[in-house]
N, C-alpha and C positions, 0 to 999 in steps of 0.2 A: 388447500388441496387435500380431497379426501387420499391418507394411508393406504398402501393394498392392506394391511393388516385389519384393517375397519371395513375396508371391501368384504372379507372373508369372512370377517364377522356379523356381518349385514347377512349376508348369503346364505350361512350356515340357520340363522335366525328365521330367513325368509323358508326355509326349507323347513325346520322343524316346525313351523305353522302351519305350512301346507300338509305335512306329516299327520299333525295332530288333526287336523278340518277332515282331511282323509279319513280320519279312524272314528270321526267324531258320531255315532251312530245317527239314523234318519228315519229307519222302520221299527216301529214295533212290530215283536213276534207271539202272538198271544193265543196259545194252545188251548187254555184252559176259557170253557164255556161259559158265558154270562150270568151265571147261578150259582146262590150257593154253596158251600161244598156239603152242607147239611139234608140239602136235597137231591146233591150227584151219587152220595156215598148209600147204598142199601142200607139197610137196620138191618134186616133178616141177610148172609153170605151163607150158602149152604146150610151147614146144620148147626152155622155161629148167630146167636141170637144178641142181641142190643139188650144192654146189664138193664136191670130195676133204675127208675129212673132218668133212660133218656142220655142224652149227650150231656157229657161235662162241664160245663160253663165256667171258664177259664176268669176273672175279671181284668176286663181293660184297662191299663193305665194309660192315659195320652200322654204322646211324649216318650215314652218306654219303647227299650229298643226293642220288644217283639212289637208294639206299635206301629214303631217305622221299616220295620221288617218285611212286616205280612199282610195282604189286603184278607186273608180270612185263614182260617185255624178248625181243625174241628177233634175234637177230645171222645174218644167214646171208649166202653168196656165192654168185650165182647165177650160170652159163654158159650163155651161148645155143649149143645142139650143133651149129649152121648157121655160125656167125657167129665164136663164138669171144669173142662180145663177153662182160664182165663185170661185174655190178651187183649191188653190196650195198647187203641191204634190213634196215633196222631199223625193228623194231614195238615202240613203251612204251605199257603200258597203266599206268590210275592207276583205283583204285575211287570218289576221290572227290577232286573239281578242285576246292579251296577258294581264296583270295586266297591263302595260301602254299603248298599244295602246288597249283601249277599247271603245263601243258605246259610244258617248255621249248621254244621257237621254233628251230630253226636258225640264224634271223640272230645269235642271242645266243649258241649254242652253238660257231660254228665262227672266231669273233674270238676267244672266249676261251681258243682254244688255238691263235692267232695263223694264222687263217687268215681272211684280208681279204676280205668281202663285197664282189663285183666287179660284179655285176649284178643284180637282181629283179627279175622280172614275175609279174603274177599267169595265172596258166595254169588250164585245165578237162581233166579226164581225161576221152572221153568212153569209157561204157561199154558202149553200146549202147542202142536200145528207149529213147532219147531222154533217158535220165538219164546225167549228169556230176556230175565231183567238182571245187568248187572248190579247186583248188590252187594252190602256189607255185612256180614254179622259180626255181631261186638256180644264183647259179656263186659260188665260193670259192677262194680258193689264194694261192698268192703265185710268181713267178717261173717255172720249168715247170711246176709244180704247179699245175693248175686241176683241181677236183673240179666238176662239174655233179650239180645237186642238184633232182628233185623230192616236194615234200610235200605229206600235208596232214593237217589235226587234227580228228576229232570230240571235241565236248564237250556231253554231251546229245542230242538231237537240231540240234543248230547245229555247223556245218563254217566256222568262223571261220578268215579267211586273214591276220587281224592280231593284235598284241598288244591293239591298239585295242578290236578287233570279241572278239577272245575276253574282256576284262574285260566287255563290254556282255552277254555272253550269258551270261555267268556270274551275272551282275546278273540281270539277264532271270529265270533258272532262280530264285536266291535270291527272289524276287518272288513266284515260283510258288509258294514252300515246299519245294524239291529242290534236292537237294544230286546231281550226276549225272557219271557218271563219264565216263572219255578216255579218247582212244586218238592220238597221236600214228605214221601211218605215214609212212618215209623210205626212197628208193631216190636212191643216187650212183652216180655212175661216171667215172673217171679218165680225163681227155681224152687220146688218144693221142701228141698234140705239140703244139705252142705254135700252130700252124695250123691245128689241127682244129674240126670246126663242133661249136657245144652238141651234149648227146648228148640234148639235153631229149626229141625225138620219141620214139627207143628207150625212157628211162625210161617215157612217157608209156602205151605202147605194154606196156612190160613189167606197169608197177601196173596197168593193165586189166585185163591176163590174169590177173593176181592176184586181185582182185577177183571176175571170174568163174570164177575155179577153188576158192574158196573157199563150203563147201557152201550152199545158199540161205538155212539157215535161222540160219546164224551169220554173215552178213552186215551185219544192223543193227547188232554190234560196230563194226563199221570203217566204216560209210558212212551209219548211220542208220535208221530204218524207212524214211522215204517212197524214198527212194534205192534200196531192198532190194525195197520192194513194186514197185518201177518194172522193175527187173531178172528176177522172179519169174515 
């Protein structure tokens, strides 16, 4: 004679399967355009020219976690022909942000190659026509060395500016039945001396122009639909 006590525990079992087949995603959500990022992103952004040399060529290890990370990457150095200033921008894209292959954050990215998170705020890029992109600005470095850093991450249609907030939207998506792809974009720039003021405005200033020099209809890649529809 089955126990109620194995009843209950049968039950509770049979439930948290159904729980989890519930959660269990069924759609891909895939913003970003069939192409790649080497031919979505301009060389020429307003009056930022593409450095000596072309895109950075990062080399691939198979196997390596930016490998199983990112289905493509793109490294560039960009010079303002006015200014003379200098900002590299790196774009990782990922087809599908699951609990293990997720964005890596910069906060976690630039200690573990011994570069000390010195400040964060959260920052808005505005782009125009009244849409902004929630982002971060970080500063980094240790000693002369201070890197000013702003980002931000699409995951789905959700632009999460925490580890916090991006595990909840990933939640959120799995809930829905979609499994939805990222895009992590980053732009730094190397302070000129130990007294120089953040360079956050220029980044701020430069990822815009970015943004809108990127063609209309390969935008919801990087910034979302509603964001893209707002710009349009």
């Amino acid at each position: 004679m089955i126990a109620r006590r194995d009843l209950l525990i049968g039950g509770a079992c049979v439930a948290a399967l159904g729980v989890a087949e519930a959660l269990r995603p069924r759609t891909l959500l895939t913003l970003m355009p069939q192409q790649t990022l080497t031919s979505l992103v301009p060389k020429q952004i307003g009056s930022w020219t593409l450095g000596e040399g072309g895109d950075i060529v990062v080399p691939e290890i198979p196997g390596s976690l930016s490998d199983r990370l990112y289905a493509d990457t793109l490294t560039r150095l960009y010079i303002n022909a006015m200014t003379g200033a200098q900002v590299m921008l790196l774009i990782a894209y990922g087809r599908a942000q699951s609990d293990i292959l997720q964005l890596h954050r910069p906060e976690s990215c630039y200690p573990a190659i011994g570069l000390a998170i010195q400040s964060r705020r959260n920052d808005d890029i505005a782009l125009g026509k009244g849409a902004a992109i929630p982002a971060v600005a970080l500063t980094a470095g240790e000693g002369i060395r201070m890197e000013d850093i702003v980002y931000w991450t699409r995951l789905g249609e959700y632009l999460p500016r925490t580890a916090g907030e991006q595990r909840r939207d990933r939640l959120n998506t799995a809930m829905d039945g979609i499994v939805s792809d990222g895009v992590l974009v980053r732009a730094s720039t190397l302070r000129p001396g130990p007294d120089a003021a953040p360079g956050y405005g220029m980044l701020n200033g430069f990822l815009a122009e970015l943004v809108n020099a990127i063609p209309q209809a390969s935008r919801p890649g990087f910034i979302g639909t509603e964001r893209a529809k707002a710009l349009a």
